[in-house]
C-alpha positions as CSV (number, residue, x, y, z in Angstrom):
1,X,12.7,-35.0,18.8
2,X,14.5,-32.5,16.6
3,X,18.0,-31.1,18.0
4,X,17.5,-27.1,18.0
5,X,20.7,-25.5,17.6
6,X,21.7,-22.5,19.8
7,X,23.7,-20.4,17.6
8,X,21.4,-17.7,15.9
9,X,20.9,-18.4,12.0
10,X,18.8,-15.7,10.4
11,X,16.8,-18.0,7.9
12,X,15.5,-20.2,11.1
13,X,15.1,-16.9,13.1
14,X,12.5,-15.7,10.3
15,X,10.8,-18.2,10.7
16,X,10.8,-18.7,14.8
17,X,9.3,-15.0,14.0
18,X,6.3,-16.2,11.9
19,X,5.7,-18.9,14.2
20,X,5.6,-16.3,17.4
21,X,3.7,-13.9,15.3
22,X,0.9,-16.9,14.4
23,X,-0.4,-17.1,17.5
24,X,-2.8,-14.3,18.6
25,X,-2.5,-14.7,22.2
26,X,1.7,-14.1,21.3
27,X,0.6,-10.9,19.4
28,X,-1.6,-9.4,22.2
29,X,1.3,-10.1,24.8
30,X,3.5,-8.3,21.8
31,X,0.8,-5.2,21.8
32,X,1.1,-5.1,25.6
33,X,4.9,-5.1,26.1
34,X,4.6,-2.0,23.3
35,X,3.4,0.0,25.9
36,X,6.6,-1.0,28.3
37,X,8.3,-3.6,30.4
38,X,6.5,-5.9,32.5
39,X,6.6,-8.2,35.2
40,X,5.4,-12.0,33.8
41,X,2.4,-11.8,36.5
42,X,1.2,-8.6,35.2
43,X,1.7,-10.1,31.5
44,X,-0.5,-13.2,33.1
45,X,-3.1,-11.5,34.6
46,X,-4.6,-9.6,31.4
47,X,-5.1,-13.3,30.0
48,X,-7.8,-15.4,30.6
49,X,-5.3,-18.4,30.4
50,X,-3.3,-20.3,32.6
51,X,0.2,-18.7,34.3
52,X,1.4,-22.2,32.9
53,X,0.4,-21.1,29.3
54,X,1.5,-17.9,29.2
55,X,4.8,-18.7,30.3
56,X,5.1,-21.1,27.5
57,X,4.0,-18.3,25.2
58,X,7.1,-16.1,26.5
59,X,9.4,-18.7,26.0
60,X,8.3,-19.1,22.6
61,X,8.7,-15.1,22.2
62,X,12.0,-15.3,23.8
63,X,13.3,-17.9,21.8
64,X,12.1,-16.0,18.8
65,X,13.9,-13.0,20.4
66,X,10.7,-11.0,19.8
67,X,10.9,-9.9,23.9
68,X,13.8,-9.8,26.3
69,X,13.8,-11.0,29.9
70,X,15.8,-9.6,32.5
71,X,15.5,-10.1,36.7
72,X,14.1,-7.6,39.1
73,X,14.6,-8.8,42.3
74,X,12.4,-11.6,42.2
75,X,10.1,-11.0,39.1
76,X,11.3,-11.9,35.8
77,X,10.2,-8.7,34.0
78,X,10.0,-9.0,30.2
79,X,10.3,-6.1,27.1
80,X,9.4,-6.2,23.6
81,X,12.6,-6.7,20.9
82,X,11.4,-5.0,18.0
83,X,14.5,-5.9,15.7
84,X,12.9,-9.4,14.5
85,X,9.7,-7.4,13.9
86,X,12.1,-5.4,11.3
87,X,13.1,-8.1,9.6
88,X,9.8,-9.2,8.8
89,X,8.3,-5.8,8.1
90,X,10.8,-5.4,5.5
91,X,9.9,-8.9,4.1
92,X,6.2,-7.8,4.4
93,X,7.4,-4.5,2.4
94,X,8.1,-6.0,-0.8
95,X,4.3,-7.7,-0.8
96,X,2.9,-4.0,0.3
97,X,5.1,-3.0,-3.1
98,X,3.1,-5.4,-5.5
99,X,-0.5,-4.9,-4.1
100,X,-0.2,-1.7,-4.1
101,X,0.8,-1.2,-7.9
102,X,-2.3,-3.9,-8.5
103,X,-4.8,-1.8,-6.5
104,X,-3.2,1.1,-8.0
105,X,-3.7,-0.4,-11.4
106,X,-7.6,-2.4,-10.9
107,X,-8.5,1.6,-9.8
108,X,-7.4,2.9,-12.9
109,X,-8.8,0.1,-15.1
110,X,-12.2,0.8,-12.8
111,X,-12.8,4.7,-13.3
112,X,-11.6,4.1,-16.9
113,X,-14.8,2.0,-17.6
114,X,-16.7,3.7,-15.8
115,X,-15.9,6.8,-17.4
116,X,-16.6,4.9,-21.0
117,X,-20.1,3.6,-19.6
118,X,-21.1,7.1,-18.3
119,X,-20.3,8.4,-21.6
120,X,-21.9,6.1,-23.2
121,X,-25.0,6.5,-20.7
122,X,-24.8,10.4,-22.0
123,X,-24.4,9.8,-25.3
124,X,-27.5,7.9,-25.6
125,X,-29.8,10.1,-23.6
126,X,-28.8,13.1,-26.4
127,X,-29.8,10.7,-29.2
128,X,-32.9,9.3,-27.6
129,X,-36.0,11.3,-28.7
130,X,-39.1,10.9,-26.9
131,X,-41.7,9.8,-29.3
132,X,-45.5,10.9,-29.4
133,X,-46.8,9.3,-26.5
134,X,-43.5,9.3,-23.9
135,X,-43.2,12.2,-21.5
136,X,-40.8,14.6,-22.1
């Protein structure tokens, strides 16, 4: 078994963020929190898994420090962290950078041969001459 250290290092916290983000039961409980705190059993109940599972899916978020948990009384209510989401937004940023200069530059490359093969579609249909027994 690996020894997980407690003290917060921002290269492993990266990556306990990819791992939360992987699962797409972890992003749906993510979308739900975006819409405000709640209460673990109200987290459980819009999923057609076990409380069991579900808990171990928060603890996994927590970890990744993707929500926070605090007590009411005696429900343990939960609310999304959106810093770690940040952090890998602006990771994600530099890859929204490159494709969109290579989209930017396949469209151009696109309507410039298009533009070559429609005048080249023209061009031929003012040279083409219908001959004695084509319509005109």
């Amino acid at each position: 078994m690996r020894n997980r250290s407690v003290t917060y290092h921002p290269a492993k916290s990266s990556d306990a963020t990819f791992q939360a983000v992987a699962d797409p039961t972890r992003r749906a409980v993510l979308d739900l929190l975006r819409r405000g705190s709640q209460p673990a059993g109200a987290i459980a109940q819009a999923f057609p898994v076990s409380r069991p599972a579900i808990s171990k899916h928060l603890r996994l978020l927590r970890r990744a420090r993707l929500v926070r948990e605090h007590r009411e009384g005696r429900h343990r209510v939960y609310d999304l962290n959106p810093e770690p989401l940040r952090a890998l937004d602006s990771w994600l940023e530099q890859y929204r950078s490159f494709w969109k200069l290579s989209l930017g530059n396949l469209k151009t490359f696109v309507e410039s041969e298009y533009a070559k093969e429609t005048a080249q579609h023209d061009a031929g249909k003012l040279t083409h001459k219908p001959s004695k027994g084509e319509r005109k």
